[in-house]
C-alpha positions as CSV (number, residue, x, y, z in Angstrom):
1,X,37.2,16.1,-11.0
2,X,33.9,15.8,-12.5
3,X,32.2,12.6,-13.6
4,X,28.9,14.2,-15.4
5,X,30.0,14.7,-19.4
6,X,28.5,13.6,-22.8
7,X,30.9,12.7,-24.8
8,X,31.9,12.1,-28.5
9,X,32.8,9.0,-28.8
10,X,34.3,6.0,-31.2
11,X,32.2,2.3,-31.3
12,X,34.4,-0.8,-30.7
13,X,33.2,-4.1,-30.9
14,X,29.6,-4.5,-31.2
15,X,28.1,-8.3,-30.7
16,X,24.3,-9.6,-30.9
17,X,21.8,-9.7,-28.0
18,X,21.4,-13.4,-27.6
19,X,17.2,-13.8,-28.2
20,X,16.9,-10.2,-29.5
21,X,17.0,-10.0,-33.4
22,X,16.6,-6.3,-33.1
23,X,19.3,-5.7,-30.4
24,X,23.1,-5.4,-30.2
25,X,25.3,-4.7,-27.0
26,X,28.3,-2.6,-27.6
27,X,31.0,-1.2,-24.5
28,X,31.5,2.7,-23.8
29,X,34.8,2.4,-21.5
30,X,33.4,-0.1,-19.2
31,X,29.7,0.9,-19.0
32,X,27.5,-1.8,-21.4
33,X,25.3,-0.2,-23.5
34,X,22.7,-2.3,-25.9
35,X,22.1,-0.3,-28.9
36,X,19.2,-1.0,-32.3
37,X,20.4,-3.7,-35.0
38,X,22.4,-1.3,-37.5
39,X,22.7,1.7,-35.5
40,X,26.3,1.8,-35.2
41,X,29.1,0.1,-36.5
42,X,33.0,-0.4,-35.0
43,X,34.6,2.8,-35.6
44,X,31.7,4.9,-36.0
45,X,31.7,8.2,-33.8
46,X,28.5,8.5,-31.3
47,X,27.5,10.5,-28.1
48,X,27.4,8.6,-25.3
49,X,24.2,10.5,-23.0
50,X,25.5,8.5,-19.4
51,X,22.3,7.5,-16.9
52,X,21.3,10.1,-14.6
53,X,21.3,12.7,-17.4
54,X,17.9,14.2,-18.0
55,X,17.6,15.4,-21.9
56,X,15.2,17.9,-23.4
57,X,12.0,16.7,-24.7
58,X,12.4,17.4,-28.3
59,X,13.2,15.5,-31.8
60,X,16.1,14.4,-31.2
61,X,14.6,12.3,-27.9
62,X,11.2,11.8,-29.3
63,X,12.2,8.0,-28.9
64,X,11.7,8.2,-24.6
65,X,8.5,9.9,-24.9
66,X,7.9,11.8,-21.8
67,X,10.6,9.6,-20.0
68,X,13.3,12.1,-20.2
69,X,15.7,10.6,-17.5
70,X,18.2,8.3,-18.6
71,X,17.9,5.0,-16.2
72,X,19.9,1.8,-15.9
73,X,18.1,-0.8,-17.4
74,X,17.5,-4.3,-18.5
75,X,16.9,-5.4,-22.0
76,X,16.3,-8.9,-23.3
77,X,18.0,-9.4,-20.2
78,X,21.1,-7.6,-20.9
79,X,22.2,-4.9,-18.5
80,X,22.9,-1.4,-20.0
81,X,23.5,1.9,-19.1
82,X,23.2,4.8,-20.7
83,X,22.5,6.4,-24.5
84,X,24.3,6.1,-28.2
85,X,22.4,8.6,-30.3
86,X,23.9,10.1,-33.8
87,X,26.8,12.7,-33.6
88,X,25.8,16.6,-34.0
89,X,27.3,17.9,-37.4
90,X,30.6,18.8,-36.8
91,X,31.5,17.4,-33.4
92,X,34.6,15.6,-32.6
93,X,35.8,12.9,-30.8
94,X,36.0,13.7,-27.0
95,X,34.5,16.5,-27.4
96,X,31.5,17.3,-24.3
97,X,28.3,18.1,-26.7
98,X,26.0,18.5,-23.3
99,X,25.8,22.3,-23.9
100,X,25.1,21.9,-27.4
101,X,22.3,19.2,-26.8
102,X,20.9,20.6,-23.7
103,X,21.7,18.1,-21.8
104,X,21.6,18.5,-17.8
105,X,22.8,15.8,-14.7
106,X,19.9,14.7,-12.7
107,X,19.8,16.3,-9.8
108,X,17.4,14.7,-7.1
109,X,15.1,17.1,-4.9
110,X,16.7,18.5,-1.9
111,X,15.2,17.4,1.6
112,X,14.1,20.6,3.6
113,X,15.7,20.9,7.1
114,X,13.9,23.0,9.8
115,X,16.8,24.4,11.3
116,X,18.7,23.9,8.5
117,X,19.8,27.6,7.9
118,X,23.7,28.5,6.3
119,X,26.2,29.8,8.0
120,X,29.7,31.0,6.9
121,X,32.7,29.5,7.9
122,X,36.1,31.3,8.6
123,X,38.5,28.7,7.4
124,X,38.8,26.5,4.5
125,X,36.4,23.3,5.1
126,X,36.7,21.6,2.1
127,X,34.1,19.8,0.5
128,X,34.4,16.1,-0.1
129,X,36.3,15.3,-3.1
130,X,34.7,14.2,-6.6
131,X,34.4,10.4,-6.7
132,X,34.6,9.3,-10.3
133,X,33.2,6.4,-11.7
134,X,35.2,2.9,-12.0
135,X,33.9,2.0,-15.2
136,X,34.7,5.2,-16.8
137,X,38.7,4.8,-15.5
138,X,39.3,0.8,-15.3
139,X,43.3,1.2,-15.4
140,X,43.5,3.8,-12.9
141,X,44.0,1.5,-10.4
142,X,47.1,-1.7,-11.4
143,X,46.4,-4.7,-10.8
144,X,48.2,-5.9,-6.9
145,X,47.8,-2.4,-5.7
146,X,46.8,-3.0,-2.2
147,X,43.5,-1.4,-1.9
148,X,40.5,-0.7,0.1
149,X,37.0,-1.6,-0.9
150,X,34.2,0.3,1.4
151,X,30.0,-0.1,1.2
152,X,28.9,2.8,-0.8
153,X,25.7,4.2,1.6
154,X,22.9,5.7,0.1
155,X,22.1,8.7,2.0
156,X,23.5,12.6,2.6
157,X,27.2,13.6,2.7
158,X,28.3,15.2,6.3
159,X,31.1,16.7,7.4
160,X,32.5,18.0,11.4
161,X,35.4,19.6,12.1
162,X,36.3,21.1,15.9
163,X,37.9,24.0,15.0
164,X,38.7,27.8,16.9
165,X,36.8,26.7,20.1
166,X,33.9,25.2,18.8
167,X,32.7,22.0,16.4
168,X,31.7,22.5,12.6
169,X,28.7,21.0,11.0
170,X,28.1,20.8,7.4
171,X,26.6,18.8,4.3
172,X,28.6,18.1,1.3
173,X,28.4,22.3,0.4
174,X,27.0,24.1,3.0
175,X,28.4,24.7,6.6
176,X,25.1,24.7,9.0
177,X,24.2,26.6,11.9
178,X,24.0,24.9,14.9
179,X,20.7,23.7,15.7
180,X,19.4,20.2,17.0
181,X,16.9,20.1,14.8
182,X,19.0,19.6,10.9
183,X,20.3,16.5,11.1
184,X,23.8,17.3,10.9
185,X,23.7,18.7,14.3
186,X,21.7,16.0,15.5
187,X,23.9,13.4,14.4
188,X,26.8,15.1,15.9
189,X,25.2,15.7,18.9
190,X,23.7,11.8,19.2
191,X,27.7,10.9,18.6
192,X,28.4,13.6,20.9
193,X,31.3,14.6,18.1
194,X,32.3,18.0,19.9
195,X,33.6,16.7,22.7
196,X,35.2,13.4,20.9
197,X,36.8,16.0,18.1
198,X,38.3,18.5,20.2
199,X,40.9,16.2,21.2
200,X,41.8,16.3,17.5
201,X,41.6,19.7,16.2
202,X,41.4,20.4,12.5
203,X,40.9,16.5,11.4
204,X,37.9,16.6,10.1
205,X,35.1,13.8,9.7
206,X,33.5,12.8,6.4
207,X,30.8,10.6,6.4
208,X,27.0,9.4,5.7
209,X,23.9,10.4,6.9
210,X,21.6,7.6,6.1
211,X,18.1,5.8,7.0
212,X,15.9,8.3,5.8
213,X,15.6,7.6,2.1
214,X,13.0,5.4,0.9
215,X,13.8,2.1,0.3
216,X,17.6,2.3,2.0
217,X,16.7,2.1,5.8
218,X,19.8,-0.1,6.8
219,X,19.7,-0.8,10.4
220,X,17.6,2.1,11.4
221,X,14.4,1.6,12.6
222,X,11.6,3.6,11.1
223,X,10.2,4.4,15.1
224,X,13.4,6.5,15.3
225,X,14.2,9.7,15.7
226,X,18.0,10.4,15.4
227,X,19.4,10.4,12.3
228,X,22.6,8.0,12.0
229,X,26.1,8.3,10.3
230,X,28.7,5.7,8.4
231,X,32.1,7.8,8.5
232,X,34.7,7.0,5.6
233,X,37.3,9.0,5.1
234,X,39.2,11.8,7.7
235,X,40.9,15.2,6.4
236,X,44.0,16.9,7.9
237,X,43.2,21.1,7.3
238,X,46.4,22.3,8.4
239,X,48.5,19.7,6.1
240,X,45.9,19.4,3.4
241,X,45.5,15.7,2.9
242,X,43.6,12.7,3.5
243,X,44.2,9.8,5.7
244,X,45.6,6.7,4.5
245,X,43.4,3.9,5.4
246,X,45.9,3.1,8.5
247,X,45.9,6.1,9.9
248,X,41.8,6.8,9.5
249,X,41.0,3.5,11.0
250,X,43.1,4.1,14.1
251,X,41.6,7.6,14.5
252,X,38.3,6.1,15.3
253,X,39.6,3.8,17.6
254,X,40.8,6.6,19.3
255,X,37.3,8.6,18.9
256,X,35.7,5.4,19.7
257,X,34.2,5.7,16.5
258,X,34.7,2.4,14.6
259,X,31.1,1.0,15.3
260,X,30.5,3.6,13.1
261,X,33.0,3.2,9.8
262,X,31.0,2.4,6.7
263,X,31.9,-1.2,5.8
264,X,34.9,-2.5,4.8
265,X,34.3,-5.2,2.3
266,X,37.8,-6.2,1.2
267,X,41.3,-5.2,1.9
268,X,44.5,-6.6,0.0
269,X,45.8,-6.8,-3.9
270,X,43.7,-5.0,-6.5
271,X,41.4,-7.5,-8.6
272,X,38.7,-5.6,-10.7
273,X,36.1,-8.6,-10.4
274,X,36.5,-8.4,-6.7
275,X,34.9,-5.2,-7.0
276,X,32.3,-6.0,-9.2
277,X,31.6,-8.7,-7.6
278,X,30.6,-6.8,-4.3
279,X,29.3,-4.1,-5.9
280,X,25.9,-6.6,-5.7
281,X,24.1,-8.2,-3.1
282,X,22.4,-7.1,0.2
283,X,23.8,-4.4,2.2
284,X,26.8,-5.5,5.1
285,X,24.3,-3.8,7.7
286,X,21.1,-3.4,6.8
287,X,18.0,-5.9,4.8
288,X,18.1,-3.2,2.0
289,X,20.3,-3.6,-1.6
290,X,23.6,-2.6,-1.4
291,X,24.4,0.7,-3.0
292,X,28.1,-0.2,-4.7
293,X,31.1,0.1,-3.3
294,X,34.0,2.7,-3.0
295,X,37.8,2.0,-4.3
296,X,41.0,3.4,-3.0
297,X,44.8,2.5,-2.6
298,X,45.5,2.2,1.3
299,X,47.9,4.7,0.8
300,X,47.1,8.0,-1.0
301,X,47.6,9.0,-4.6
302,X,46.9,11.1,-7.0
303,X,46.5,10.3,-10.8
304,X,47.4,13.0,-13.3
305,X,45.0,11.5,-16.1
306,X,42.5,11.5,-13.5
307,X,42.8,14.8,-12.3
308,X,43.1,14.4,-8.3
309,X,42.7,11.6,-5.8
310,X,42.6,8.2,-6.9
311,X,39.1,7.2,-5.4
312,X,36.7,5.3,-7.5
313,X,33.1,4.2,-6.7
314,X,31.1,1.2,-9.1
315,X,27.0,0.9,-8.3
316,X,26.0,-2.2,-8.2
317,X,23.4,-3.4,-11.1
318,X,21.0,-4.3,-9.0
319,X,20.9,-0.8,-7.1
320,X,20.6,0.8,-10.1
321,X,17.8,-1.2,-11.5
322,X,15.8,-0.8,-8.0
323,X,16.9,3.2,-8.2
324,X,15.4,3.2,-11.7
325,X,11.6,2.3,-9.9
326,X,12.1,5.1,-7.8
């Protein structure tokens, strides 16, 4: 699965911005997107350029100026996120024009580790899966599915494995060497990970490094040193699968690991508002914003429309907006 596209695709209903005679508010899926007075009409085709896409700086985007990252934002108070600019000549609906517009997801600067050097690893450690975006697949998940609702943590994907005699440290795509001083090692070594895996080998770990990004400390103190983790989800490598919720959340009780699960928010029947509703708000453990929030049914699926896991994560408006400052 991947969420980054720029698709063609066909207006539905647009309404006036209340208080803006030169605005109107029209839906792409389920992401808002406020649009000029006559630019688009129901039916029309348009491509929908999704935030976090940073477009070239020519004619066709003359409009940003030399703002050439697309950011949630808020106009005439209304929310919106993302693009609708005129089709290319020729293109179709659904079809991805990024290529063809030179169009590129944001990618934000990588943090330099001292110690932070590859190394390669003799089995398959997979890298976490894709998380798609709720708004672009609202009826993925049906209404009264039991499901699980998680804090999304702003930070850097980890992953540890004990495997063949020894633990496994990695980010979301590289597998590091070890060394105290990247913070993958020093995380596992604060948790003290390869002595609490090896009683599970080949379940690996997945979960967030966080208090180091500006603006997001949680409940880490800026006096210290140790980086800290929020684990989410646990993989099986000989069987291939995730954890059902059950099954993960017993696992670190038996790691003595659940002081540090990232926050479960809800559990029970499916309700879409529930999720958008705690999408907002202050973070469950820390005085900073809360990211969002990640979706999945307590007991694994997969979704052939979807491509792969049913796992579905929805920033919150207000995280977006303060991310847009950045």
């Amino acid at each position: 699965m991947t969420e980054f596209r720029v698709p063609v695709v066909r207006i539905g209903d647009v309404v006036p911005v209340e208080g803006a005679d030169a605005l109107e508010k029209t839906m792409v899926w389920d992401y808002p997107v406020v649009i000029r007075k006559g630019q688009f009409k129901k039916g029309d085709l348009a491509v929908y350029v999704p935030i976090d896409s940073v477009v070239p700086l020519n004619q066709t985007f003359a409009f940003l100026g030399h703002h050439n990252r697309i950011k949630a934002k808020r106009l005439r108070g209304v929310f919106s996120m993302g693009l609708l600019i005129e089709v290319p000549l020729g293109s179709k609906e659904g079809e991805d024009v990024r290529e063809l517009l030179g169009i590129l997801k944001y990618q934000p600067p990588e943090h330099m580790e001292a110690g932070g050097d590859m190394e390669r690893c003799p089995f398959n450690f997979p890298v976490y899966t894709d998380i798609e975006g709720l708004r672009r697949w609202p009826d993925i998940l049906k209404i009264g599915e039991r499901v699980r609702i998680d804090e999304k943590i702003e930070g850097e994907n980890g992953r540890w494995v004990f495997r063949d005699g020894r633990l496994w440290a990695g980010s979301r795509t590289t597998v590091k060497k070890p060394n105290p001083q990247n913070k993958w090692w020093a995380a596992a070594n604060q948790l003290g990970l390869e002595e609490r895996l090896r009683i599970v080998p080949g379940i690996a770990l997945y979960g967030e490094i966080y208090g180091h990004t500006g603006g997001f400390p949680y409940d880490r103190s800026s006096t210290e040193a140790a980086p800290r983790v929020r684990f989410f989800d646990a993989f099986d490598l000989d069987r291939m699968r995730y954890y059902d919720t059950d099954e993960f959340k017993s696992l670190l009780i038996d790691l003595k690991l659940l002081s540090n699960v990232a926050p479960t928010l809800y559990s029970g029947p499916w309700d879409p508002a529930e999720a958008v509703e705690l999408a907002e708000g202050q973070s469950a453990f820390g005085p900073n914003v809360r990211e969002g929030v990640v979706v999945r049914p307590v007991r694994e699926r997969f979704d052939s429309d979807l491509g792969g896991r049913v796992i579905l994560k929805l920033a919150g408006q207000g995280y977006l907006l303060a991310k847009g400052k950045l």
